[in-house]
C-alpha positions, -999 to +999 in steps of 0.1 A: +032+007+113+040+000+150+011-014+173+021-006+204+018+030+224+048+024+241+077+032+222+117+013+234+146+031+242+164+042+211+195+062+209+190+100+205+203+114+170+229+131+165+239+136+127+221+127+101+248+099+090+228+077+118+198+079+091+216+072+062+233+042+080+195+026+088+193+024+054+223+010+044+221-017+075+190-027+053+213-041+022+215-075+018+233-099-011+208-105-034+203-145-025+193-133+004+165-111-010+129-114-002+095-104-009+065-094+010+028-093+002+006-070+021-035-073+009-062-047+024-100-058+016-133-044+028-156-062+048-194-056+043-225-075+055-239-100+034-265-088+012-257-049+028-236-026+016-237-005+052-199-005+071-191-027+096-183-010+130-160-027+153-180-032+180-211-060+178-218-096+178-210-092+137-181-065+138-150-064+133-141-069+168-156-103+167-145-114+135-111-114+153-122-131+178-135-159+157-098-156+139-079-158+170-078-199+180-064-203+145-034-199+158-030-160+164-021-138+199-042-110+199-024-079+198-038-051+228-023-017+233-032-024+269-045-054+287-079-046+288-078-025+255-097-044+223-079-064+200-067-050+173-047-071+155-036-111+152+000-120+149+014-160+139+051-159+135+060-128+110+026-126+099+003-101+112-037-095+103-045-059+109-071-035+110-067+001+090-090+028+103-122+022+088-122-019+095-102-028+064-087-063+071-047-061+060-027-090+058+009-083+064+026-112+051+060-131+060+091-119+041+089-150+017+113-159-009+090-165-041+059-149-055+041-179-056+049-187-015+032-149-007-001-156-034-005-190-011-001-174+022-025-148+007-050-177-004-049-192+027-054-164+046-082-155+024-101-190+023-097-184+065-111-148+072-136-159+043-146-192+070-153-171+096-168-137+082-195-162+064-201-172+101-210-139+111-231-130+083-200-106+068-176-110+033-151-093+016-150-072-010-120-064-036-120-029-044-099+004-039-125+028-027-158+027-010-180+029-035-208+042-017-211+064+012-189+087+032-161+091+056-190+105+078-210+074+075-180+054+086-167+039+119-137+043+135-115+016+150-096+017+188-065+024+173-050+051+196-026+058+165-056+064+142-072+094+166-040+108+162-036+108+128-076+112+123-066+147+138-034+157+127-040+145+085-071+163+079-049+196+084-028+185+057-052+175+030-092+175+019-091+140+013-071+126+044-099+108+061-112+093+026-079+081+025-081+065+058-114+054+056-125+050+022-089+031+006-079-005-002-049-021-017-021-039-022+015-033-020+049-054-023+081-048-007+116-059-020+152-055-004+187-041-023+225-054-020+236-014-020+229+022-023+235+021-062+208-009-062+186+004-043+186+040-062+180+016-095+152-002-082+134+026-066+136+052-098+129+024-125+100+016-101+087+051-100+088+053-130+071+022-140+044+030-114+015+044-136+015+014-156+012-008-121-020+016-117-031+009-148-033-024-149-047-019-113-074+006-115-106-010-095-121+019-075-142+040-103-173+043-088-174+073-054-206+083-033-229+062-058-217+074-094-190+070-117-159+096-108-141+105-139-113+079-128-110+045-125-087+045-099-104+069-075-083+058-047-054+067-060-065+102-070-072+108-031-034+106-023-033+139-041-050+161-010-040+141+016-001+154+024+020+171-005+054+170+017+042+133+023+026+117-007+032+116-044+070+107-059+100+127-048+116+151-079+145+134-074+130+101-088+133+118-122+165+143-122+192+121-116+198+127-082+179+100-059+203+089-032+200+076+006+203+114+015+177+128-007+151+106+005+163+113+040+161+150+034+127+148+019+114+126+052+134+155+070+110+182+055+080+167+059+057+171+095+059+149+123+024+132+124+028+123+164+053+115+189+053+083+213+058+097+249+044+086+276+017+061+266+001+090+247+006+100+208+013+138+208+013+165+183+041+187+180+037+216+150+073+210+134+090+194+111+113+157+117+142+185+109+131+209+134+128+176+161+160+168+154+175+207+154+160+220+189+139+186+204+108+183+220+100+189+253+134+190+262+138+155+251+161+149+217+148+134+183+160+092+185+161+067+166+127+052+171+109+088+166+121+081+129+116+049+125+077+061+134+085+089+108+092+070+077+063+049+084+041+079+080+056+090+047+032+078+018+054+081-016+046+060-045+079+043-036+088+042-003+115+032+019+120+021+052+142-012+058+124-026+023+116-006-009+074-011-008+056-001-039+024+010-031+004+021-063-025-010-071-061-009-059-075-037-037-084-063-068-095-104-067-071-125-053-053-138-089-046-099-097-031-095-056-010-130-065+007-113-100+017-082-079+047-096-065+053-117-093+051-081-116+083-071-095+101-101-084+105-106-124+108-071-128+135-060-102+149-095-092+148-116-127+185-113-144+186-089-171+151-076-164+162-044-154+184-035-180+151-038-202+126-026-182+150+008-182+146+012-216+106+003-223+094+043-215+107+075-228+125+097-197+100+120-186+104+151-167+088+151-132+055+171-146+054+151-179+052+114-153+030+133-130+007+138-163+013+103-175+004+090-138-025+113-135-040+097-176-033+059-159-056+063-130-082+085-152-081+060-178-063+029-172-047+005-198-070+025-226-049+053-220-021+067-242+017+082-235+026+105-260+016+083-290+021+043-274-010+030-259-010+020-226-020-014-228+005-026-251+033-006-227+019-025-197+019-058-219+057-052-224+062-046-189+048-078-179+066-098-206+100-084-193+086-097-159+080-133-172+114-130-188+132-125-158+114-145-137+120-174-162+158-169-158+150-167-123+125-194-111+096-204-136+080-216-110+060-180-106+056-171-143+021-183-144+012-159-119+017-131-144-013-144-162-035-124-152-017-092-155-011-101-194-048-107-199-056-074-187-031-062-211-039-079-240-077-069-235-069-030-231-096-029-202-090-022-166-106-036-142-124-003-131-140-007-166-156-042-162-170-025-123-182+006-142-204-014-171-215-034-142-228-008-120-245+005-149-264-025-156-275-026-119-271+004-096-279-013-067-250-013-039-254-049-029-254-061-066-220-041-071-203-054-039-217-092-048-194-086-078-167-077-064-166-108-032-137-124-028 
């Protein structure tokens, strides 16, 4: 997402052939092809499980501060605004609207460069949170308290959204304020490539949340899920969230995502220093304008970044479906789909590891991997073992590829081979000790 409440001059739009061409401007050969990491985390008091506000000799605020002579510029949306983010070269540390701490990593070109960027950052937010009596916690929901109970961070884009979501969907501000993960994006060569990767991703997804699932517990008790977080994106937008029918019918294209993004409501406009709220669709911008000013290029740019699909494309495919989990799980995710989607052949096995589902048939396997995890079943193959498969297609491609990441898979196979989610493991542990500051000890990075 941008930063900045100004917006730059961008050309208006007039067909939709200028959207399909930002996507294909994105292709690249594939030895030019990268990977990016991005890692959300909660930060809690030591020895508290209370939220931290921004504000506060111990709040967020200051933790960037003490971040900030490590080699960071502070990121303002006017001079004498707050921080609200820390940017070194292409990586950026930023704040999502309850105080999460993301890293957005560099574009990097192996799994194992993104899991030591990752570390690194980690081993430096962990040096100075420890200073100011804070830590952070690996997991994909809050699991106590509210989105009452929590604070809200001087993003000027959050107010907007915190206003215009909730109109959308129940759980919008749980989403916001309650949510942690991680997600990887990749790049294609073509449109063909890129309609490849993103369906055989889709359709791979629930097993990614399988072997993912770390947010079971909500409001102090056990949910019915054990990945909680990602049952919120179902009432947060329906024209925004979710996968796209097309995913599953054979017709996926540049144009059908664009006519989906199309369809769905503008969340705010950049004009003017302000974010404003117009009640119409990206479609209906782009048909009659707004305020007698024409739809451009930079209005959807801010668009596709406030699309949420399982799968989702802007100028890299990012695959979005795994809970916030320890640092070894957040170092196999891009190794999961650099062998997956990268690794030579791995593809043309990967495409034939599940049975083709309809749309309602995956949105009923998706819905048993975050209820259940890896102890799951589809149809009469347990989960586990398909996720096991999955991540040994992964180590075979990335061992035509570059063994030099396969070990990172390790901990995905583990999970596998032991048919327990994480979720599980944070669910026996809470009910050994309900205490909040015993559960979020366990789950420290």
């Amino acid at each position: 997402m941008s930063l900045d409440l100004q917006r730059a001059s961008s050309e208006p739009i007039t067909s939709v052939d200028m959207l399909l061409a930002g996507f294909r401007s994105a292709e690249k050969p594939p030895s030019q092809h990268l990977l990016g990491l991005e890692h959300e985390k909660f930060v809690y008091p030591i020895n508290a499980a209370r939220p931290v506000p921004y504000e506060g000799p111990s709040g967020i605020g200051a933790l960037l501060e003490r971040l900030a002579p490590n080699g960071y510029t502070p990121f303002r949306e006017t001079p004498s605004s707050p921080a609200i983010a820390l940017q070194k070269g292409m990586l950026t540390i930023s704040l999502e609207p309850g105080g999460q701490l993301e890293l957005s990593g560099s574009p990097l070109r192996t799994a194992r460069e993104a899991h030591a960027e990752n570390l690194a950052h980690l081993a430096e937010v962990k040096n100075a949170a420890g200073a100011l009596g804070l830590r952070l916690v690996a997991l994909g929901y809050r699991p106590f308290a509210t989105p009452a109970d929590m604070p809200w961070m001087p993003k000027t884009r959050y107010l907007a959204m915190r206003q215009s979501l909730p109109e959308r969907g129940r759980l919008a501000l749980n989403m916001m304020l309650m949510t942690s993960t991680g997600q990887v994006s990749l790049d294609w060569s073509s449109e063909a490539d890129c309609v490849r990767k993103t369906v055989l991703t889709a359709r791979l997804a629930p097993l990614m949340v399988a072997l993912y699932a770390n947010s079971p517990i909500v409001d102090g008790k056990p949910s019915g899920y054990l990945s909680f977080r990602n049952r919120v994106w179902d009432e947060v937008d329906p024209t925004r969230c979710g996968y796209l029918r097309s995913f599953f019918d054979g017709s996926f294209s540049y144009r059908a995502y664009v006519d989906w993004a199309l369809d769905a409501p503008i969340l705010f406009l950049r004009r003017r220093g302000e974010y404003l709220r117009p009640k119409m669709t990206f479609r209906q911008f782009m048909k009659d304008g707004f305020e007698g000013v024409p739809a451009d290029m930079s209005d959807w740019t801010d668009h596709l970044s406030t699309l949420f699909p399982e799968v989702r494309l802007k100028k890299v495919m990012e695959v979005r479906g795994a809970d916030c989990v320890s640092a070894a799980m957040t170092g196999a995710l891009p190794a999961l789909w650099r062998g997956l989607l990268y690794g030579p052949g791995a593809m043309d096995e990967a495409e034939k590891l599940l049975p083709q589902l309809s749309f309602d048939e995956h949105l009923a396997f998706h819905d048993t991997a975050r209820r259940q995890g890896v102890a799951g079943r589809l149809r009469n193959q347990e989960l586990h073992r398909l996720a096991g498969e999955m991540v040994a297609i992964a180590r075979r491609g990335l061992e035509r590829l570059d063994r030099e990441d396969v070990p990172l898979l390790e901990p995905l196979a583990e999970v596998a081979a032991s048919g327990r989610s994480p979720g599980q493991s944070v669910l026996e542990a809470w009910e050994k000790d309900p205490r909040p500051e015993a559960l979020l000890d366990r789950a420290a990075l």
